[in-house]
C-alpha positions as CSV (number, residue, x, y, z in Angstrom):
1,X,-41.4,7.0,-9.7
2,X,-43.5,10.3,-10.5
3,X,-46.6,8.9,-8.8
4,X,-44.4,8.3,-5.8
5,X,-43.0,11.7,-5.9
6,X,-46.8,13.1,-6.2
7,X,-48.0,11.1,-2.9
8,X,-44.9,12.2,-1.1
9,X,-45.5,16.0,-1.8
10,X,-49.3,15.4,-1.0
11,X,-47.9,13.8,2.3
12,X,-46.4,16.6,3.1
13,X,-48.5,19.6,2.3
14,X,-51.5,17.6,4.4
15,X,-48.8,18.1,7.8
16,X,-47.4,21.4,6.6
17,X,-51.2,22.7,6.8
18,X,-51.6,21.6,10.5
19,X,-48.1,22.1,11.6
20,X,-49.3,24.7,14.6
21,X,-50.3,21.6,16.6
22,X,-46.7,19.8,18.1
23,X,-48.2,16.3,17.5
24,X,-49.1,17.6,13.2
25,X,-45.1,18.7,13.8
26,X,-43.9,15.1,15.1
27,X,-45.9,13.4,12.2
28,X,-44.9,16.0,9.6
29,X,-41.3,15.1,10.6
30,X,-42.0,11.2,10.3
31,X,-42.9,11.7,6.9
32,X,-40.4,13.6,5.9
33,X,-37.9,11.1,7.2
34,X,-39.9,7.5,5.8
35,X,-39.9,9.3,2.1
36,X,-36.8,10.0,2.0
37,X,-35.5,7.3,3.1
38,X,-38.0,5.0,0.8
39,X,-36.7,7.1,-1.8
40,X,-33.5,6.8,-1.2
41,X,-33.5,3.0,-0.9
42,X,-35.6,3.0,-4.7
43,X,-33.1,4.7,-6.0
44,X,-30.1,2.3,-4.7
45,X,-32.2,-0.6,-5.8
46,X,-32.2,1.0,-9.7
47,X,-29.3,2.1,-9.3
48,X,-28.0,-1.0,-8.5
49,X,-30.1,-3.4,-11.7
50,X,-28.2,-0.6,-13.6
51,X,-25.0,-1.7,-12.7
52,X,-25.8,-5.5,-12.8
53,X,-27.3,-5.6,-16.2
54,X,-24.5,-3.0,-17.4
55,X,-21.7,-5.1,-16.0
56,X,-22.3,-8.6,-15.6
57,X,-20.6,-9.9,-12.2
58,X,-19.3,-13.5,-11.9
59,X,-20.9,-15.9,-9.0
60,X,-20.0,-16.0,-6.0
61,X,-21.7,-16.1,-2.4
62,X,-24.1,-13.7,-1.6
63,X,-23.5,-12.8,2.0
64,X,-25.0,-9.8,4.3
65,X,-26.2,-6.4,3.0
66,X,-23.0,-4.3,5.1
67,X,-20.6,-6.9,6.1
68,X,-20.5,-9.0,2.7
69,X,-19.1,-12.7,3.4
70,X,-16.4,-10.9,6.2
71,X,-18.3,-13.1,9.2
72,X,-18.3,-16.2,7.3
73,X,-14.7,-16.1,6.1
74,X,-12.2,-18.9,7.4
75,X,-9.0,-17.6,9.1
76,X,-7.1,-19.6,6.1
77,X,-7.8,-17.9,3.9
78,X,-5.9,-20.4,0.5
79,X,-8.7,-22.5,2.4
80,X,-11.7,-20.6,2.2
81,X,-11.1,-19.4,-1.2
82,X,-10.6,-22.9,-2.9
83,X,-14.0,-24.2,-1.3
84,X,-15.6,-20.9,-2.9
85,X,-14.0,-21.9,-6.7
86,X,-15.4,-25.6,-5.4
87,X,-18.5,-24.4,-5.6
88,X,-18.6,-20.7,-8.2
89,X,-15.7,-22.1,-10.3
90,X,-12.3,-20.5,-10.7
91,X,-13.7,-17.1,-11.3
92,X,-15.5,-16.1,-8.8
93,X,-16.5,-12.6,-6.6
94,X,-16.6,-11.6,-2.8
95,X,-18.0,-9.3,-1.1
96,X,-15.8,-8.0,1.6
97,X,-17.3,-4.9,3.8
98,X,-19.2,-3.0,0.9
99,X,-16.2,-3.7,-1.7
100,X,-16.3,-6.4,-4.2
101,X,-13.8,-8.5,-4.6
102,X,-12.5,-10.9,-7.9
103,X,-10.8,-13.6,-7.0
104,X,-9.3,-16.3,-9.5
105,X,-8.0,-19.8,-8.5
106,X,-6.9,-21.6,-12.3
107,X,-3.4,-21.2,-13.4
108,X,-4.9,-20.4,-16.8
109,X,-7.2,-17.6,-15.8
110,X,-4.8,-16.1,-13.7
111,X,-2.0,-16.4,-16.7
112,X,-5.0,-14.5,-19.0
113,X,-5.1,-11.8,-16.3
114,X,-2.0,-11.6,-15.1
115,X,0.3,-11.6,-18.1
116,X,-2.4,-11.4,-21.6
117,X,-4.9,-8.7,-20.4
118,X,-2.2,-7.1,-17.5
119,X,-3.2,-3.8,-19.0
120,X,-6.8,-3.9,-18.6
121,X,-6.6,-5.1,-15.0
122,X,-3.2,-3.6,-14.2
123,X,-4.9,-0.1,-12.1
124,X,-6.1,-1.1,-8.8
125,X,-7.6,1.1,-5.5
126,X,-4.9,1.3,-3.5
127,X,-4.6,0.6,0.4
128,X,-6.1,4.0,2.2
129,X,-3.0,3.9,4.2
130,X,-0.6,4.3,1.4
131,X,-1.3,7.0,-0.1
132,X,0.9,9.3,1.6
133,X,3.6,7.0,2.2
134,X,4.1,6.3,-1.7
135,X,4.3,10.0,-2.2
136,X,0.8,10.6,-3.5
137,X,0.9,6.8,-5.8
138,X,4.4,8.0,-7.3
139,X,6.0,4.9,-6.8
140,X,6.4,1.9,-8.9
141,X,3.3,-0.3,-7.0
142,X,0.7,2.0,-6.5
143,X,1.1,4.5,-9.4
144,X,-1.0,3.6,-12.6
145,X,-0.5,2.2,-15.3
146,X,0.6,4.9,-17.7
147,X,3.6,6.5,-19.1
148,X,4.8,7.5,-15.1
149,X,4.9,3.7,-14.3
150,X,6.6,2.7,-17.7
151,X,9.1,5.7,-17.0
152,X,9.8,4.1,-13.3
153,X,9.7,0.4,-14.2
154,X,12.7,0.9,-16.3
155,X,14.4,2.9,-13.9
156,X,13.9,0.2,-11.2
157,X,15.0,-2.5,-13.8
158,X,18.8,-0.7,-15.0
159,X,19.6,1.3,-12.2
160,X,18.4,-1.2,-8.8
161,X,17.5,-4.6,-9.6
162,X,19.8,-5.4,-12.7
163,X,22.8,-8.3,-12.4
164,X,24.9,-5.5,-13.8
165,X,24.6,-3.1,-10.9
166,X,24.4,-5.6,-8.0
167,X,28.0,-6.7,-9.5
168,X,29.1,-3.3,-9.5
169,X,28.3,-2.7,-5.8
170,X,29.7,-6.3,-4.4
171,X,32.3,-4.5,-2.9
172,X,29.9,-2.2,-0.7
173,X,27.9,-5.2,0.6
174,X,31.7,-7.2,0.8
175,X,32.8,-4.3,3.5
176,X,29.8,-4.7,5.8
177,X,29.9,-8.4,5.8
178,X,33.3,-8.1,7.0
179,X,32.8,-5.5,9.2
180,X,30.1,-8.2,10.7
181,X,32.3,-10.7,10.6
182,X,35.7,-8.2,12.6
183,X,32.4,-7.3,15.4
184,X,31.5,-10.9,15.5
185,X,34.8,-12.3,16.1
186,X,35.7,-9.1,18.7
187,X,33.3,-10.7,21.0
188,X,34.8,-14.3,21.8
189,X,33.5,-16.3,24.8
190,X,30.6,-13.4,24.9
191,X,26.7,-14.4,24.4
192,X,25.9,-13.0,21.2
193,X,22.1,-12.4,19.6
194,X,22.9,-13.7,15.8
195,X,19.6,-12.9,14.8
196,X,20.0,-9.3,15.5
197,X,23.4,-9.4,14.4
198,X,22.4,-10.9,11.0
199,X,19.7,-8.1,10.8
200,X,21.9,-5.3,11.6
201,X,24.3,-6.7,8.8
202,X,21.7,-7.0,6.4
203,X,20.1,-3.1,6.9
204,X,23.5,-2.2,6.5
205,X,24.1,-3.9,3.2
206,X,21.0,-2.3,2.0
207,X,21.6,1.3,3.3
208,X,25.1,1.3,1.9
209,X,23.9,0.0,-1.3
210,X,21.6,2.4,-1.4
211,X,23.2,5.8,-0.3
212,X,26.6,4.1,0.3
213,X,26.9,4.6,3.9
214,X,27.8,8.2,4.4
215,X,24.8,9.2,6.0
216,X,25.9,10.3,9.5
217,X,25.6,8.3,12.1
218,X,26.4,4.9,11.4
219,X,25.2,2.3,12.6
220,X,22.3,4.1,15.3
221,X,21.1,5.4,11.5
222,X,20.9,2.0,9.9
223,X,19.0,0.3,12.9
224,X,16.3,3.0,13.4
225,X,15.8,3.0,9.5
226,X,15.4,-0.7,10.0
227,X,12.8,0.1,12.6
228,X,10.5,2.6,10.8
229,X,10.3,0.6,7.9
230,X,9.1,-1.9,10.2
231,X,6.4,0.1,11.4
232,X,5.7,0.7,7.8
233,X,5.3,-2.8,6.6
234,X,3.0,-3.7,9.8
235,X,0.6,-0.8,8.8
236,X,0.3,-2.3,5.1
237,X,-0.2,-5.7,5.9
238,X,-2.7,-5.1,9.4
239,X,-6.1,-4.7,8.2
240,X,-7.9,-1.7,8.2
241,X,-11.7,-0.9,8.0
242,X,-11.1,2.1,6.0
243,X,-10.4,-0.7,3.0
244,X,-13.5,-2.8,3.5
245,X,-15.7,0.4,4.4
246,X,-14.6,3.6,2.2
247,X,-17.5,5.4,3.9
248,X,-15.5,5.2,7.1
249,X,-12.5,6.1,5.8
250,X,-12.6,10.0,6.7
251,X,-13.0,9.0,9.9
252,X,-9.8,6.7,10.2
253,X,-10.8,4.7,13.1
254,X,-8.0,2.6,13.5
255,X,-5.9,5.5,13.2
256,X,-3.3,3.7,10.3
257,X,-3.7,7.0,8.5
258,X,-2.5,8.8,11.2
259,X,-0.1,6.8,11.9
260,X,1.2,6.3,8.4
261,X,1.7,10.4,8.0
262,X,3.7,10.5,10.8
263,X,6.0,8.0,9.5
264,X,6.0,9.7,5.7
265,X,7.1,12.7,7.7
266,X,10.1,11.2,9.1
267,X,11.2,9.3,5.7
268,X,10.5,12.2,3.4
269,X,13.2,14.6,6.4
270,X,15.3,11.4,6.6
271,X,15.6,11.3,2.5
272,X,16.3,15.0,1.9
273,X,19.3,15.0,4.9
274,X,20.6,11.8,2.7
275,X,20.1,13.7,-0.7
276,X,21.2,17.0,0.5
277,X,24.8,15.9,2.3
278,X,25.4,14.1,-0.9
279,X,25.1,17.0,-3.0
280,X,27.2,18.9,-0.6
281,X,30.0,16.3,-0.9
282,X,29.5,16.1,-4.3
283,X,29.9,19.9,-5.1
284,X,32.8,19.8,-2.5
285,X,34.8,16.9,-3.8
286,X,34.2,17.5,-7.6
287,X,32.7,15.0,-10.1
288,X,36.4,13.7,-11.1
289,X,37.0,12.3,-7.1
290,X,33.4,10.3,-8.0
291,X,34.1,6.5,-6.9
292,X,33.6,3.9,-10.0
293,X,31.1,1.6,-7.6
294,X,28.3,4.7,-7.8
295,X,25.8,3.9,-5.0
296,X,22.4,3.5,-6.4
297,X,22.1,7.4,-4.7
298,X,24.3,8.7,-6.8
299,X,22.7,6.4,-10.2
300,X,19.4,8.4,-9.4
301,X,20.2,11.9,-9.1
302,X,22.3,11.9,-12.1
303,X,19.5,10.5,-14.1
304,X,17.3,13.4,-12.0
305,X,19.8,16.0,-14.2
306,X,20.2,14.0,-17.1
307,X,15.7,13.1,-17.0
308,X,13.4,13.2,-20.5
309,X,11.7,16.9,-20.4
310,X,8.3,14.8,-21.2
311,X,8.8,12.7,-18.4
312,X,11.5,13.9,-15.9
313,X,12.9,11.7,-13.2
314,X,12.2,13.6,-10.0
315,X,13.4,13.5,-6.3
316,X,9.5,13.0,-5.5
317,X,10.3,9.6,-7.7
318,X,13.5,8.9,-5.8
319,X,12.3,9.2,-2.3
320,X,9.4,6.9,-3.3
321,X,11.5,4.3,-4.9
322,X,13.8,4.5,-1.8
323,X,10.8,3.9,0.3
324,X,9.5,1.3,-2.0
325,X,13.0,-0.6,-2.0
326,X,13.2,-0.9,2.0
327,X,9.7,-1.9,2.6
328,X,10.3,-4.9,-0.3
329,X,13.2,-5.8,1.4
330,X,11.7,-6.2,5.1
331,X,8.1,-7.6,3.9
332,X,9.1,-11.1,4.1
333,X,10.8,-10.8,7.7
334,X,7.5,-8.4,9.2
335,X,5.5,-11.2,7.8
336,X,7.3,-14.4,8.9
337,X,7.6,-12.6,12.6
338,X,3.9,-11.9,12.4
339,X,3.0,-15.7,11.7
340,X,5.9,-16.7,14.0
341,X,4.0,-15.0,16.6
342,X,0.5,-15.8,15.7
343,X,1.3,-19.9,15.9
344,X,3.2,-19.1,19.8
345,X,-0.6,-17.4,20.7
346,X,-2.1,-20.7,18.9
347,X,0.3,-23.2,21.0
């Protein structure tokens, strides 16, 4: 490396001494460039044997210097991968863009990572395009694994997902399927879309287990928070080169970044009207006029006042988990209208 160094700055002191001719200036320039850049590629290589001999990396196809095994990837992608374990086993890497990629295809290896070692493989680099709309990571997917996530697991587990509290608010989602059922049966001998009327039943269900329906503006409200969230889910589960290419991300060429601020804009206004009317009525009304089927609304911001000092509950966590629980619930439709869509294009 040193004797390299020494011909480079020989190189360069031969052109510097000449440089008052233009065509000494042209070559100077040349040389400048070609040792920098075979300097810069010596050091990648070492830098690179580093890493390998520090960290030993499973097999797995080599593919193309920038774009990895991306061109020779099978649209099926269950498909692709089991030829790969085929061949490298069931643990097994891929290069995707300049990232690297584990992938593991046994049940027992993915039991070992999964459930045994689920610490040491629990902290992950999030999608570029979430950052901003999990509130910086401070929801219960993208945040690390660390006292935080502990803190929001149990949260999610008592107050949203437990048997206990979806009893507790049967009656909420009891009213809007009746409600459905009254609008349904108002429109006799009328063509009727029962997809959309199913949807709109089920967004409804969801807001009014969530801030129990007092938001203003009924159902218009419900609907276009069924749309954003949407929008949401389509930006997580499109691709995006920023993923593959972090060197690209600052430039956000697909614009999902852009996009997905503007969307965090309007959740994060839509959340604080919700949290701000409520403490309004609540102050109005008194905590004794309180309704025994608390809303999961009204479960969060008393835990927000009643939060551990060393690890407080705040409204930054309760938007988050608010955004977190309506993108869970509409993943599964995004996706099956995505592939619904995808096989009319095929046929």
């Amino acid at each position: 490396m040193g004797s390299v160094l020494l011909t480079v700055v020989e190189a360069f002191s031969w052109c510097w001494g000449g440089c008052n001719d233009d065509n000494q200036l042209i070559v100077t320039g040349l040389v400048i460039v070609t040792s920098l850049s075979f300097l810069i590629s010596l050091w990648t290589v070492n830098f690179s044997a580093k890493r390998k001999r520090q960290f030993k990396m499973p097999p797995g196809p080599r593919g193309l210097p920038f774009a990895g095994s991306l061109p020779f990837m099978d649209p099926k992608i269950p498909k692709y991968f089991a030829t790969l374990a085929s061949r490298y086993g069931p643990v097994f890497k891929v290069k995707l863009g300049s990232k690297f990629s584990v992938v593991v295809s046994s049940p027992a290896t993915a039991k070992e990572v999964l459930s045994e070692k689920d610490s040491i493989f629990a902290n992950r680099n999030p999608p570029a395009s979430t950052f901003s709309i999990s509130y910086g990571g401070h929801d219960m997917v993208f945040s690390d694994n660390n006292a935080e996530w502990r803190m929001l697991r149990m949260v999610w587990a008592r107050t949203i997902s437990s048997k206990s509290r979806l009893d507790a608010l049967y009656d909420l989602r009891r009213l809007e399927v009746l409600h459905t059922v009254r609008n349904i049966h108002s429109k006799i001998n009328t063509p009727i879309n029962i997809y959309q009327q199913m949807s709109l039943a089920t967004i409804n269900m969801l807001t009014s287990m969530m801030w129990g329906g007092m938001v203003e503006g009924g159902v218009r409200t419900g609907e276009e928070f069924r749309q954003m969230v949407n929008k949401v889910v389509e930006l997580l589960v499109n691709p995006n080169v920023s993923d593959l290419f972090p060197v690209l991300a600052r430039f956000d060429i697909q614009g999902v970044e852009r996009k997905m601020k503007r969307l965090f804009l309007w959740f994060d206004c839509f959340f604080d009207a919700i949290i701000e009317q409520r403490i309004k009525f609540n102050q109005t009304k008194g905590e004794g006029t309180r309704n025994k089927n608390e809303d999961i609304l009204e479960l969060l911001l008393q835990l927000k006042d009643q939060g551990d000092p060393k690890i407080p509950f705040t409204v930054t966590h309760l938007k988050a988990l608010f955004q977190l629980l309506g993108s869970e619930y509409f993943l599964p439709t995004v996706l099956r209208t995505k592939r619904e869509s995808q096989i009319r294009l095929r046929y």
